[in-house]
Structures are given as C-alpha cells and as structure tokens.
PAMAR-821834 format. One record per residue: z, y, x of N, C-alpha, C in turn; chain; residue number from 0; residue in three letters. Coordinates in Angstrom, 2 decimals, padded with zeros to 5 digits. Layout:
N
Z;Y;X;Z;Y;X;Z;Y;X;A;NUM;ALA
...
This chain:
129
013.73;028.67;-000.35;012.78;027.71;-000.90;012.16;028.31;-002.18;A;0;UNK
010.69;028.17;-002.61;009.97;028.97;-003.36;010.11;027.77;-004.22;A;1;UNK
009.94;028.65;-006.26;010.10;027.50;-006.93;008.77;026.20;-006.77;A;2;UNK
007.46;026.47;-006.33;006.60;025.58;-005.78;007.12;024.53;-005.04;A;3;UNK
008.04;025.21;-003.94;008.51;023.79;-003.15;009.53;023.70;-003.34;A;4;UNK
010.37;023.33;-004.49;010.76;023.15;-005.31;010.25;021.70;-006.15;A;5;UNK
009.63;022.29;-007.04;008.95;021.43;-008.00;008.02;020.76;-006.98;A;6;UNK
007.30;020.42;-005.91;006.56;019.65;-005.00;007.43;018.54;-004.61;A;7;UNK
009.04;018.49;-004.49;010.07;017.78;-003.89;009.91;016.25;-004.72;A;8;UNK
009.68;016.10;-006.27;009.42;014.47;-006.59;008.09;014.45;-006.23;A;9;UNK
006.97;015.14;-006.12;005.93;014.87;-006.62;005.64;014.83;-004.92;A;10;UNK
005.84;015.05;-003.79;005.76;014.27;-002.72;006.48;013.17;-001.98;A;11;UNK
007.46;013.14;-002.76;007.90;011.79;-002.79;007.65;010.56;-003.25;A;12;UNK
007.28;010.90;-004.83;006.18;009.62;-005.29;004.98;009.84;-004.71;A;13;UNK
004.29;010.38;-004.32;002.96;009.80;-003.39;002.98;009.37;-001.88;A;14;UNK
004.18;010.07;-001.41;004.42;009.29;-000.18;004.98;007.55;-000.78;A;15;UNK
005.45;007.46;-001.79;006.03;005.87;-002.07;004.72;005.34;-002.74;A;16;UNK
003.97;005.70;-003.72;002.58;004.89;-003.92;001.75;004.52;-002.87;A;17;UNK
001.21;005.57;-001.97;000.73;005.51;-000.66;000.84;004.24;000.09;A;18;UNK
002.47;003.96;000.31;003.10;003.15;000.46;003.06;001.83;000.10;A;19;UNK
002.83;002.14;-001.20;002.45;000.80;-002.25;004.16;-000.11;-003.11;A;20;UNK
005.02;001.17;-002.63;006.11;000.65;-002.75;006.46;001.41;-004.85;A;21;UNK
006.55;000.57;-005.50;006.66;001.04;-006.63;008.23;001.34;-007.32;A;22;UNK
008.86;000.83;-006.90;010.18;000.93;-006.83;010.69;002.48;-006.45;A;23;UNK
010.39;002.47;-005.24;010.95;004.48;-004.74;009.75;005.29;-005.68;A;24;UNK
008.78;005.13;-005.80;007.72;006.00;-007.00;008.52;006.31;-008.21;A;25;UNK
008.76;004.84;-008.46;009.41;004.92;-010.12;010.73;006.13;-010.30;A;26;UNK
011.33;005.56;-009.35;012.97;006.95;-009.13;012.06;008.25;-009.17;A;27;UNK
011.00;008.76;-009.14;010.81;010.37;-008.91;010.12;010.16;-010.65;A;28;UNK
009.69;009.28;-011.20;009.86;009.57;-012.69;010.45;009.55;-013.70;A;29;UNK
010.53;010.17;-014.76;011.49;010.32;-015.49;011.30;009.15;-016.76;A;30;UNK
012.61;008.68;-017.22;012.63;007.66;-018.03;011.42;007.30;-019.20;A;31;UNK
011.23;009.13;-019.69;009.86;008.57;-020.86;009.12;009.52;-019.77;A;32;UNK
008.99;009.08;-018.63;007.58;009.71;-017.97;006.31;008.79;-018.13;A;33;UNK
004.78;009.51;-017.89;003.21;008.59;-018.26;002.81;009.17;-017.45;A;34;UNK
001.95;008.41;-017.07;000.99;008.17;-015.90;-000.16;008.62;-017.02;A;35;UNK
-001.26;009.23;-017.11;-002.35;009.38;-017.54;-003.56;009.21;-016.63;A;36;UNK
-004.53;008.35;-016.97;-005.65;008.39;-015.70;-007.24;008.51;-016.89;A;37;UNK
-007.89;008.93;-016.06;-009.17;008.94;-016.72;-009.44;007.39;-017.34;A;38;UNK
-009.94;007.22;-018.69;-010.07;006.33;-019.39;-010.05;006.48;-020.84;A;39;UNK
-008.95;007.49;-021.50;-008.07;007.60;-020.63;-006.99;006.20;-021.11;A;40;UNK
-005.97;005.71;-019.79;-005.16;004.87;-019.17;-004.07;005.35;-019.08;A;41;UNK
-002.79;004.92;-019.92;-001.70;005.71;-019.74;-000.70;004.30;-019.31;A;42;UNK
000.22;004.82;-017.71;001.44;004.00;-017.58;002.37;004.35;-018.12;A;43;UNK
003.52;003.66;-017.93;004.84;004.30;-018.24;005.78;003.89;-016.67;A;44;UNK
005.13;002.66;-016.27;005.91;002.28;-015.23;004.68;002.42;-013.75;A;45;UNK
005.10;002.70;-012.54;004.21;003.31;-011.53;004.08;001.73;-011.12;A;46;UNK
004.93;001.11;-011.53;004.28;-001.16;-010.65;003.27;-001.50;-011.92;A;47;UNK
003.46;-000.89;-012.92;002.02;-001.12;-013.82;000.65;-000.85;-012.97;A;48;UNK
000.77;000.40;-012.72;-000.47;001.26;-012.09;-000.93;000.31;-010.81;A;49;UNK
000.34;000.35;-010.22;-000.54;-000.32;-008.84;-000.99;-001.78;-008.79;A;50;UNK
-000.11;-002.79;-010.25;-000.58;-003.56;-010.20;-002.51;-003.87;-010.58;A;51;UNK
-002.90;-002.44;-011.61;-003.77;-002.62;-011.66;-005.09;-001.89;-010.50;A;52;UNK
-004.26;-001.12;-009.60;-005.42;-000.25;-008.56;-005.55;-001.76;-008.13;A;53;UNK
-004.24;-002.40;-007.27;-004.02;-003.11;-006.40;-005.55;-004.23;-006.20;A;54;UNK
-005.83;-004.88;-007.25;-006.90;-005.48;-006.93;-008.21;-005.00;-006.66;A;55;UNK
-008.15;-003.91;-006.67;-009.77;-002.60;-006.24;-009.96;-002.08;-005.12;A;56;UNK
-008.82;-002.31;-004.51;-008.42;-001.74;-003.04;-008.20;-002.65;-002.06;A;57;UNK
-007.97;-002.42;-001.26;-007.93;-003.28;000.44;-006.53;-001.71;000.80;A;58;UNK
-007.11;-000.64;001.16;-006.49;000.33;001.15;-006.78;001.90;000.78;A;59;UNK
-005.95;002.47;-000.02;-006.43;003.77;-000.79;-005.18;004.65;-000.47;A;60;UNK
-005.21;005.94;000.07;-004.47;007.22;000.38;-004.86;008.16;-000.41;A;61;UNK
-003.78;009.12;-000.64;-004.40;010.35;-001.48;-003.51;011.48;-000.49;A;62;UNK
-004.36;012.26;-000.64;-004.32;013.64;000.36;-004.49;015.00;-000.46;A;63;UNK
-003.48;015.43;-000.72;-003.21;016.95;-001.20;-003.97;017.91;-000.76;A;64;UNK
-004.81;019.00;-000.53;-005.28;020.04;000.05;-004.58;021.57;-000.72;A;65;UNK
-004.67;021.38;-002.00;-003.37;022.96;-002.33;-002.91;022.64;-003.92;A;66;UNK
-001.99;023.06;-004.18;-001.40;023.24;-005.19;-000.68;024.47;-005.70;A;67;UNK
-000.75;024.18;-007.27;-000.43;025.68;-007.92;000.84;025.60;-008.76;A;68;UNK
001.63;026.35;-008.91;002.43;026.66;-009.82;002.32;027.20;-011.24;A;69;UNK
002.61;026.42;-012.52;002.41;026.98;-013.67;004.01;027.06;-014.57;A;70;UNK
004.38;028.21;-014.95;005.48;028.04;-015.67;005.43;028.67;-017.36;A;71;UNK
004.35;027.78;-018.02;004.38;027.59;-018.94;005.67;027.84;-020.32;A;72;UNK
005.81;028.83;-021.36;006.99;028.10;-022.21;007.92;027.77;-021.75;A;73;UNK
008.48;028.21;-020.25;009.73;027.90;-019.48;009.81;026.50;-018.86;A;74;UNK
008.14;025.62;-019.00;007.98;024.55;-018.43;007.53;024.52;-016.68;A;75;UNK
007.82;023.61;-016.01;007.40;023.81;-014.92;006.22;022.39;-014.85;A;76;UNK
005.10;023.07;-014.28;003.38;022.60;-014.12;003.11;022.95;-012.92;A;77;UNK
002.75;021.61;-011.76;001.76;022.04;-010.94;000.78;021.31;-011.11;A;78;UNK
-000.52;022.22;-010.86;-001.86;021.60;-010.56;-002.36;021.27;-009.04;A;79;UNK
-002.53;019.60;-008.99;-002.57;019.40;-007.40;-004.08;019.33;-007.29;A;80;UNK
-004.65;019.70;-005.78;-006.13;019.08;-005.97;-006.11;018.48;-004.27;A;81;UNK
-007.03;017.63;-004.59;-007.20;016.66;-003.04;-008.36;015.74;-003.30;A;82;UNK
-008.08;014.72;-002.25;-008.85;013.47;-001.92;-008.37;012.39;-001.98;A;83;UNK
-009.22;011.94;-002.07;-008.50;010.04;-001.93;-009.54;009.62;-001.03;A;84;UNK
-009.57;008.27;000.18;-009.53;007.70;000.96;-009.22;006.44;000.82;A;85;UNK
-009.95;005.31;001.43;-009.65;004.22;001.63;-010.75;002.90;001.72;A;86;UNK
-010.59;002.13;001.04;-011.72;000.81;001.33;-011.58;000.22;-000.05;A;87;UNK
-012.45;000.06;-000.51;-012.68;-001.11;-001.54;-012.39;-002.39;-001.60;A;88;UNK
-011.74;-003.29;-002.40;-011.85;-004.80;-002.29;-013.03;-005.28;-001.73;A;89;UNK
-014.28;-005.22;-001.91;-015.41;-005.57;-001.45;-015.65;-004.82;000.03;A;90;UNK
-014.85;-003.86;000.92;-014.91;-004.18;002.24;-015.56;-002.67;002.44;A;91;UNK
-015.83;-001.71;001.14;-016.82;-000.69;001.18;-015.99;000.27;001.50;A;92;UNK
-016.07;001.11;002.64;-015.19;002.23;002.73;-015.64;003.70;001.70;A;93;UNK
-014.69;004.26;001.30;-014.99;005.44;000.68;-013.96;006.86;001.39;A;94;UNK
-014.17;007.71;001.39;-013.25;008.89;001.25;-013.91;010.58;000.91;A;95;UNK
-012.99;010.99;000.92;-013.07;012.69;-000.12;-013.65;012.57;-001.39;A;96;UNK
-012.72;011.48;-001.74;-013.17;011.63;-003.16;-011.97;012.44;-004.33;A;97;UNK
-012.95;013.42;-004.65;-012.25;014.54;-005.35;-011.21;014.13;-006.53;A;98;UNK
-010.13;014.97;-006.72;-009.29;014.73;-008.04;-008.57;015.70;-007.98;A;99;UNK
-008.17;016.15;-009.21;-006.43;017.09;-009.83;-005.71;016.72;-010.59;A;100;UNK
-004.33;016.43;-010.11;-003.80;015.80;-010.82;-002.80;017.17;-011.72;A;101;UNK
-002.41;017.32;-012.64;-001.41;018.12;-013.33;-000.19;017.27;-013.35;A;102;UNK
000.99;017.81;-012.75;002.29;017.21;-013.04;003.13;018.07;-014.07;A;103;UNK
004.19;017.69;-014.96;004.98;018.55;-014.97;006.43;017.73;-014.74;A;104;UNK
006.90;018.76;-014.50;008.37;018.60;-013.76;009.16;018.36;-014.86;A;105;UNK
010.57;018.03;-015.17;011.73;018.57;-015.53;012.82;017.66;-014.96;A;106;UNK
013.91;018.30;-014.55;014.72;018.06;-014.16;014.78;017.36;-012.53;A;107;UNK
013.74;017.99;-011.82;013.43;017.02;-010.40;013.13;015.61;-011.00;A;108;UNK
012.24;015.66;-012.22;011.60;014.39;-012.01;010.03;014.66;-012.60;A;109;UNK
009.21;013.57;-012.41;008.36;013.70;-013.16;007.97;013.08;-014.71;A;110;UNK
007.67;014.40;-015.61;008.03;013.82;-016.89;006.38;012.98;-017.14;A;111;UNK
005.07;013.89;-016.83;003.80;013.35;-016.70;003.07;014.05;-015.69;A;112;UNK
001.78;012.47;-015.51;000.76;012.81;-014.19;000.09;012.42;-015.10;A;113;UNK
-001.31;013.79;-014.88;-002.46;013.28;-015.80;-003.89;013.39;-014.36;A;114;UNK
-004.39;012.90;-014.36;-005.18;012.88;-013.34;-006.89;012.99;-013.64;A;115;UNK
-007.77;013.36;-013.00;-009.06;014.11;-013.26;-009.55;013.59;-011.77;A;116;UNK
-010.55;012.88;-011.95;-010.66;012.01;-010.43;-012.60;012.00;-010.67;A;117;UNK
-012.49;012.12;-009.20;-014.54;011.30;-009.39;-014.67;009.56;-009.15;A;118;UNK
-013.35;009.32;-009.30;-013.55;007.79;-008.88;-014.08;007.06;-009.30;A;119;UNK
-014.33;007.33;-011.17;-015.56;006.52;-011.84;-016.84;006.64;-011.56;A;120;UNK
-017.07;007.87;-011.16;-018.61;007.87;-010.50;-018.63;007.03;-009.76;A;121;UNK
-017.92;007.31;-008.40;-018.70;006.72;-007.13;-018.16;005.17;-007.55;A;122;UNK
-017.26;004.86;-008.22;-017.56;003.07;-008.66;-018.69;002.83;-009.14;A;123;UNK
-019.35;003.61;-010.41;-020.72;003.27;-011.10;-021.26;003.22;-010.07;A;124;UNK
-021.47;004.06;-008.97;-022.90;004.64;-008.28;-022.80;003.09;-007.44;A;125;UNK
-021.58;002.82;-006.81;-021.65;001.72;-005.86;-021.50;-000.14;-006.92;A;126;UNK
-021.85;000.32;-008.14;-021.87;-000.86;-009.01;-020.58;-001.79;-008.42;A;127;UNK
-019.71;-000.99;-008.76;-018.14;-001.94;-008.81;-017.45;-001.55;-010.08;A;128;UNK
C-alpha cells in the first residue's frame, strides 16, 4: 500500500458517509479539533453542521474524485483532491461537473482539515439561487 492510499483511507470514507448524508460515520474520519473550511470563507467543526446547512440547497448532491496528490510537507501529510460534484437543486434544477479541490491534511488516520475551492458560487449566482 502506497503512502497515498494510505492517507486516501479517512478521506474516502468521509465522502462515501457525506454522500450518504449520514453525519455521524463522516464525523469518526475527523479529528477532534478538525474544520471544515468552504469558500466564504465557512468554517465547520462538526460534518452535521455542514450538512445541516447544504441540506436545504439540495434535493441531491454527490461528489466524485477524478485524481489526487500527495504532499508531505514539514513531515505533514497533504492531499490535494480534484473532482466534481453532481446533483439537483432544491428548486428541482439539475447541475453536474461542477469543478472543486479540496486540500486535506491527515494526521493520525484522521482528518485534521478540509479546505475546499469549488465553482459552486458561480453557477448559484449564474442560476440566481
């Protein structure tokens, strides 16, 4: 096992459990003072914060990985993810490939922070939501 898949082991586990919508198994892959960072910028601490606030914007939203990198920083472990997101709007509007990278860093098989870099504010402006 390469240290990449490695360090990928919480960080596909909490998106298979957000995905999910289940915040409970998300929360276990972060670490006690772990943050959520989102463009805003919007910082969680708890992953049932976050979804309580996607939750009303969505009908249904997936995020889809396409590659990720390994950074070992200062003896820190960093991956940079990049993908899509997918899904439908509360208002019934479907969207997908909408671009983002998220940066995780690891320690200890958990996640300490997710900072995320998304086009999702555009295409909300553009579709006036």
């Amino acid at each position: 096992m390469t240290p990449l898949d490695i360090a990928r082991q919480p960080i596909d586990r909490f998106i298979q459990a957000v995905n999910a919508g289940d915040a409970e198994a998300a929360q276990r892959h972060v670490a006690p003072e772990g943050r959520l960072v989102f463009p805003g910028p919007v910082t969680f601490h708890r992953v049932a914060d976050f979804l309580a606030l996607s939750g009303p914007r969505y009908q249904r939203v997936g995020y889809t990985y396409s590659a990720m990198e390994l950074a070992q920083p200062e003896g820190r472990t960093v991956v940079y993810a990049q993908g899509t997101v997918a899904g439908v709007f509360a208002n019934g509007t479907a969207f997908d490939n909408v671009r983002y990278i998220d940066r995780f860093e690891i320690r200890d098989g958990l996640i300490v922070s997710k900072e995320v870099w998304s086009d999702m504010a555009d295409l909300m402006r553009r579709l006036g939501l």
